[in-house]
C-alpha positions in Angstrom: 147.4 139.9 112.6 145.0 136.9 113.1 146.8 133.3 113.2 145.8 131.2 110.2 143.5 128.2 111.5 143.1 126.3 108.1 145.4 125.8 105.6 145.4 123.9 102.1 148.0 123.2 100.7 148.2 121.8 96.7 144.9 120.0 97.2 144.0 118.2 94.0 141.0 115.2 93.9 140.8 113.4 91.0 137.2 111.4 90.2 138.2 108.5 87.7 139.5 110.8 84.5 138.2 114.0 86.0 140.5 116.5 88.3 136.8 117.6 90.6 140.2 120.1 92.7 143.2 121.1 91.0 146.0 121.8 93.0 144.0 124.9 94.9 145.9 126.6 98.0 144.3 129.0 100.7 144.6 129.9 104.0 142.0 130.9 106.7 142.5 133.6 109.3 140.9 133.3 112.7 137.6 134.1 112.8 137.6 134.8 109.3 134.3 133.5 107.2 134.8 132.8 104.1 132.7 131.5 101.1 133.9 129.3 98.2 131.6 130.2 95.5 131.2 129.0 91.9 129.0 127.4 89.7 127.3 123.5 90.0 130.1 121.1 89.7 133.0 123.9 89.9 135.0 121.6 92.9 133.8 124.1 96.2 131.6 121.2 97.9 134.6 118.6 97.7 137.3 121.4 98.6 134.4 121.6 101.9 134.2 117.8 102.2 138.2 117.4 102.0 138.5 119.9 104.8 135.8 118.0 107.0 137.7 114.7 106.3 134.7 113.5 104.6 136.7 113.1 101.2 139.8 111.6 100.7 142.2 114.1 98.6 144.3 112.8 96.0 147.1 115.0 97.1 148.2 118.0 99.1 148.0 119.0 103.1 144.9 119.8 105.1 146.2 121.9 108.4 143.6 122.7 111.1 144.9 125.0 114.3 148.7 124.1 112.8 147.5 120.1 113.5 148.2 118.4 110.3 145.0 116.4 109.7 145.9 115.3 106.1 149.3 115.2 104.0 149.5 112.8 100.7 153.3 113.0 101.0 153.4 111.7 104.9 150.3 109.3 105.0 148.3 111.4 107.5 144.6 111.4 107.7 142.5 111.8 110.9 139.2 111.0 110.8 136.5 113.4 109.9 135.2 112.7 114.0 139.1 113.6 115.0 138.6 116.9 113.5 136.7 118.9 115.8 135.0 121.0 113.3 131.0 121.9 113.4 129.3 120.4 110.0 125.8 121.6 108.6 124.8 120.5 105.1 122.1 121.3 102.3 119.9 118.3 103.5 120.1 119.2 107.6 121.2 115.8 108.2 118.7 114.8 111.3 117.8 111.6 112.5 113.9 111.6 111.9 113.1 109.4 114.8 115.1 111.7 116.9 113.6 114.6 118.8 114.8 118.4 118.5 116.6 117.3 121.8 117.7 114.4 120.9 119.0 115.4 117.4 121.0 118.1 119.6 122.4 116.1 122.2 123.2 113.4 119.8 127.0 114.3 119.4 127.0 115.1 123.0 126.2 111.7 124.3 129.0 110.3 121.6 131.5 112.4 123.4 130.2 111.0 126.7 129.3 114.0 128.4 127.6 114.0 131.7 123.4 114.2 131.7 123.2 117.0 133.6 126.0 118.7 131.1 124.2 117.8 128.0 120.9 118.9 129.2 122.2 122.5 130.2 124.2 122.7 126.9 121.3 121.8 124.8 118.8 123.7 126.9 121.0 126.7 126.5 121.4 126.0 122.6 117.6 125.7 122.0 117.3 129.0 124.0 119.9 131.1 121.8 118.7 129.4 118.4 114.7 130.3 119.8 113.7 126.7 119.6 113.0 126.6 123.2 109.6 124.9 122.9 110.1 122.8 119.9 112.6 120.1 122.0 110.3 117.3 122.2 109.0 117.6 118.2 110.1 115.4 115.6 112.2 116.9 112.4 108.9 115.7 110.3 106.7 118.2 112.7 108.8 121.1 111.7 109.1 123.8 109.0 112.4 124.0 106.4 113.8 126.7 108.6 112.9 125.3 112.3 114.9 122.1 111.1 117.7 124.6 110.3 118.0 126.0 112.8 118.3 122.6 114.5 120.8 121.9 112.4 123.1 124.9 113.2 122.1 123.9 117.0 123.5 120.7 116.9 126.5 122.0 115.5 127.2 124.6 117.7 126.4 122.8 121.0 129.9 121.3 121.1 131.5 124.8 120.6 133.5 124.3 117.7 136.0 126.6 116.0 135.6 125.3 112.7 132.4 125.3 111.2 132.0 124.1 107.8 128.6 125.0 106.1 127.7 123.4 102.6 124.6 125.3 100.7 122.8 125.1 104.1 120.2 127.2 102.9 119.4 126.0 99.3 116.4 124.3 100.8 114.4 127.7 102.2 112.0 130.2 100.2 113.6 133.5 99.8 112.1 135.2 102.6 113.5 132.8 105.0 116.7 132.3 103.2 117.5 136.2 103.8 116.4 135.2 107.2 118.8 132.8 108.0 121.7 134.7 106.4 121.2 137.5 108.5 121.1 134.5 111.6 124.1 132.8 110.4 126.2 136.0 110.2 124.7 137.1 113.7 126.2 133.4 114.8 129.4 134.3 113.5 129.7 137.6 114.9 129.1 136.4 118.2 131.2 133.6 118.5 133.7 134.3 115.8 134.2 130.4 114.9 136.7 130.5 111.7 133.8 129.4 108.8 133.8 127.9 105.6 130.7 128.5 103.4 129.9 126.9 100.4 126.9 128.5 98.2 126.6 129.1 94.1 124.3 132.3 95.0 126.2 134.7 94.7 123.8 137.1 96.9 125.2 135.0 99.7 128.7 135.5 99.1 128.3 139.3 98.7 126.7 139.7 101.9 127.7 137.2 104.6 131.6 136.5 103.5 134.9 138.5 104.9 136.3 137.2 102.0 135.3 135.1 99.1 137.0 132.4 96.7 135.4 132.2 92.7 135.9 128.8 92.2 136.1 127.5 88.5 136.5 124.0 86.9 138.4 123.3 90.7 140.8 126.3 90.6 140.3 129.4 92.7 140.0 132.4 90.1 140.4 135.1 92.6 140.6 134.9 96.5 139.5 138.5 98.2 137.1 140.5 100.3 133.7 140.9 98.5 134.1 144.6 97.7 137.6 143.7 96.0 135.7 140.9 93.9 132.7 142.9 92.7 135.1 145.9 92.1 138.2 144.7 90.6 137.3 140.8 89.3 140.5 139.5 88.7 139.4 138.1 85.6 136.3 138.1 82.5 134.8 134.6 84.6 134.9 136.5 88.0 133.5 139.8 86.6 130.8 137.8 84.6 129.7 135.3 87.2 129.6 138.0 90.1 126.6 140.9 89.6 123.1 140.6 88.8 122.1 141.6 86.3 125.7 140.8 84.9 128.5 142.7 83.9 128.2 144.7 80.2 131.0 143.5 78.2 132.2 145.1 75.0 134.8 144.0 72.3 137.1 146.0 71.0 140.9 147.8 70.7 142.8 150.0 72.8 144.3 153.6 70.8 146.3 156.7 72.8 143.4 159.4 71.6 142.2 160.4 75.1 143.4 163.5 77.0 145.8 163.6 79.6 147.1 160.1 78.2 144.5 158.3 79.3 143.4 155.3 77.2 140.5 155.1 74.7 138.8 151.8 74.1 137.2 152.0 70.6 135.2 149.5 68.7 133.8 150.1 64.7 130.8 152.4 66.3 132.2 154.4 69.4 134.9 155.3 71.4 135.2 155.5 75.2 137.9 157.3 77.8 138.4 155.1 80.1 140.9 155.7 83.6 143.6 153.4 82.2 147.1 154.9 81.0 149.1 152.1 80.4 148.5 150.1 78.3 149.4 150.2 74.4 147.7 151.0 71.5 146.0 148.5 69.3 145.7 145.9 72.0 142.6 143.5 71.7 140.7 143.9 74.8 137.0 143.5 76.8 136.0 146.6 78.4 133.4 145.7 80.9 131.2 148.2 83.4 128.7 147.5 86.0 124.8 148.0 85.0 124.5 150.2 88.0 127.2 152.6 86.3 126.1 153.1 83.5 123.7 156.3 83.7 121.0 158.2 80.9 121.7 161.4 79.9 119.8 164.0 78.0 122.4 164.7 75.1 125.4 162.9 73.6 128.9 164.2 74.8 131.6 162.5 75.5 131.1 159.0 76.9 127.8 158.8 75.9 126.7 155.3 73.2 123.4 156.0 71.4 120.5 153.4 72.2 117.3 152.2 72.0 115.3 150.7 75.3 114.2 147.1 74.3 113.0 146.0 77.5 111.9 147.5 80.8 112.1 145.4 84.1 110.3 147.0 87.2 111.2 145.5 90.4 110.3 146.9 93.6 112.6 149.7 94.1 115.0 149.2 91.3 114.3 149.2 87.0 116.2 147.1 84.9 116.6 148.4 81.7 117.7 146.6 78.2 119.2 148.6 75.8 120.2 147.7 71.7 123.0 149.9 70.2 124.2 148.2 66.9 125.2 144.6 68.1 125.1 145.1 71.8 122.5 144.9 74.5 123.5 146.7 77.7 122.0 146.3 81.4 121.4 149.0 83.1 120.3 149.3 87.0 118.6 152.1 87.8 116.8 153.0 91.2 114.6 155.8 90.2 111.1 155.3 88.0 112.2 155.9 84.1 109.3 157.0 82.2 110.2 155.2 79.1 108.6 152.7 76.7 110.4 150.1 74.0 111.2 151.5 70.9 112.4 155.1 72.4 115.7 156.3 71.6 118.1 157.2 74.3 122.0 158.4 75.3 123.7 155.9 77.5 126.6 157.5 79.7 129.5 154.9 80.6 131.8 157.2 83.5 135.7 156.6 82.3 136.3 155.6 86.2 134.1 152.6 86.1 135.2 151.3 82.8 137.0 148.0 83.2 139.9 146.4 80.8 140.4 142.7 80.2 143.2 141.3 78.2 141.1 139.3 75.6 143.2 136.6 74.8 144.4 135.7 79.2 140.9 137.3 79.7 143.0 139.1 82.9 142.2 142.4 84.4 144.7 144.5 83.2 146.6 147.1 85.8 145.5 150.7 85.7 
């Protein structure tokens, strides 16, 4: 089992009368990457800036590699340049009268490294990042994702272990933002530095992390591998915030009518077996499923909600489909061409296996 090269440990900052991180605790497994995900303002970039010693916590431990670098209780802080961590932020950070070499070599030279030394560390940097003719341009002279990728250079030249990334592509056009994912990830494959990645895209999270933490109002809602968060949210913010287009989420009560003693969910116009068999009857709950499991089928039988197809989304390969039963619209996903048009009536089919339960007052996933 991998050694654990960051830990937090209670970290709460407080901003005047607002707690921005409260009381949040993780730990980081070598070579693990993971991404702290959450809306604007949710507490991941000052969680990242706390780690990087760039913040001062309130209170709470910071451990990198088992050195304590912060602890509110023992008046530690080192300095964010004692740290030894790799840092690349949303703006890229370069010094504009500073060349691609020099911007590169910069930290280098603060270190006092040899000439000779910094010019075959940088040389072999520019030649892995494919920048090798761009040394002697200017940041100004470059595109969005050239001076990211100087960025991510500069940081990697001193071979750190750490490397702390905050919305480093936010900047970049789709195209080159998918890019640069599939560059970072490379990065982190091949040298396996322990990462901490800080994004609100949620596209991002999904595809780069090993595991990802839903940050919410500076608390972590669920801490897990993507799969686990997409699959089994922890809770109605984590199942809403992850998925596009987002979760369908239904109202309603649990009763005992299903077969085998499985659960039904009812509301005042259907009923649905879902996989659950414990939990009692009468309970107020949300039952939730995925867009993408929810099917259309010819007839109605059971499992099946009568609808009517409001709005049809084409997009490439996949269909989004919006469909009005009573009070509710439901997403669906669908990756074949639907020939449908507004206005026609349908059967929606919601498998039993992919319904979720949510306690509606804790708003908690509830145990199968």
């Amino acid at each position: 089992m991998a050694a654990d090269i960051i830990e937090v440990k209670n970290l709460t900052k407080v901003f005047g009368n607002v707690v921005a991180v409260d009381n949040v605790t993780f730990s980081i497994a070598e070579k693990d990457f993971l991404i702290l995900l959450g809306p604007s303002g949710c507490g991941k970039t000052t969680i990242l800036r706390m780690i990087a010693g760039l913040e001062i916590p309130t209170q709470g431990e910071i451990y990198l590699k088992d050195r304590l670098v912060f602890s509110s209780s023992k008046g530690v802080f080192v300095p964010a340049r004692q740290r030894e961590v790799g840092l690349v932020f949303q703006s890229y950070a370069l010094w504009p009268h500073m060349t691609v070499f020099e911007n590169i070599a910069f930290g280098l030279k603060v270190k006092r490294e040899g000439s000779e030394v910094i010019r075959k560390k940088v040389d072999d940097i520019l030649a892995y990042m494919q920048l090798e003719g761009m040394k002697d341009r200017y940041p100004q002279e470059m595109s969005g994702g050239q001076q990211q990728r100087v960025a991510l250079a500069r940081m990697l030249v001193s071979h750190p272990d750490i490397l702390l990334m905050d919305e480093p592509l936010s900047n970049l056009d789709a195209k080159l933002r998918l890019e640069m994912r599939a560059e970072i990830k490379n990065i982190h494959s091949q040298i396996g530095a322990t990462t901490v990645y800080v994004t609100h895209d949620q596209v991002e999270g999904q595809t780069m992390a090993s595991n990802i933490a839903v940050i919410n109002k500076g608390i972590i809602e669920q801490l897990a591998p993507p799969k686990t968060i997409y699959n089994r949210p922890a809770n109605l913010f984590v199942a809403d915030f992850i998925g596009s287009p987002a979760i369908n989420l239904m109202e309603g009560r649990t009763s005992s009518e299903g077969d085998d003693g499985r659960v039904c969910f009812k509301t005042g116009e259907f009923t649905l077996v879902t996989a659950y068999r414990n939990i009692q009857p009468g309970r107020e709950v949300v039952a939730a499923i995925r867009p993408e499991s929810i099917s259309i089928v010819k007839e109605e039988s059971a499992n099946t909600i009568p609808g009517e197809v409001r709005t049809i989304l084409p997009s490439g390969p996949e269909t989004v489909l919006r469909v009005r039963h009573a009070n509710l619209v439901f997403s669906l996903l669908l990756t074949q061409e639907v020939n449908l048009s507004p206005g026609q009536k349908i059967h929606l089919y919601l498998p039993a296996e992919n319904i979720l339960v949510f306690d509606k007052q804790t708003g908690n996933l509830l145990p199968l």
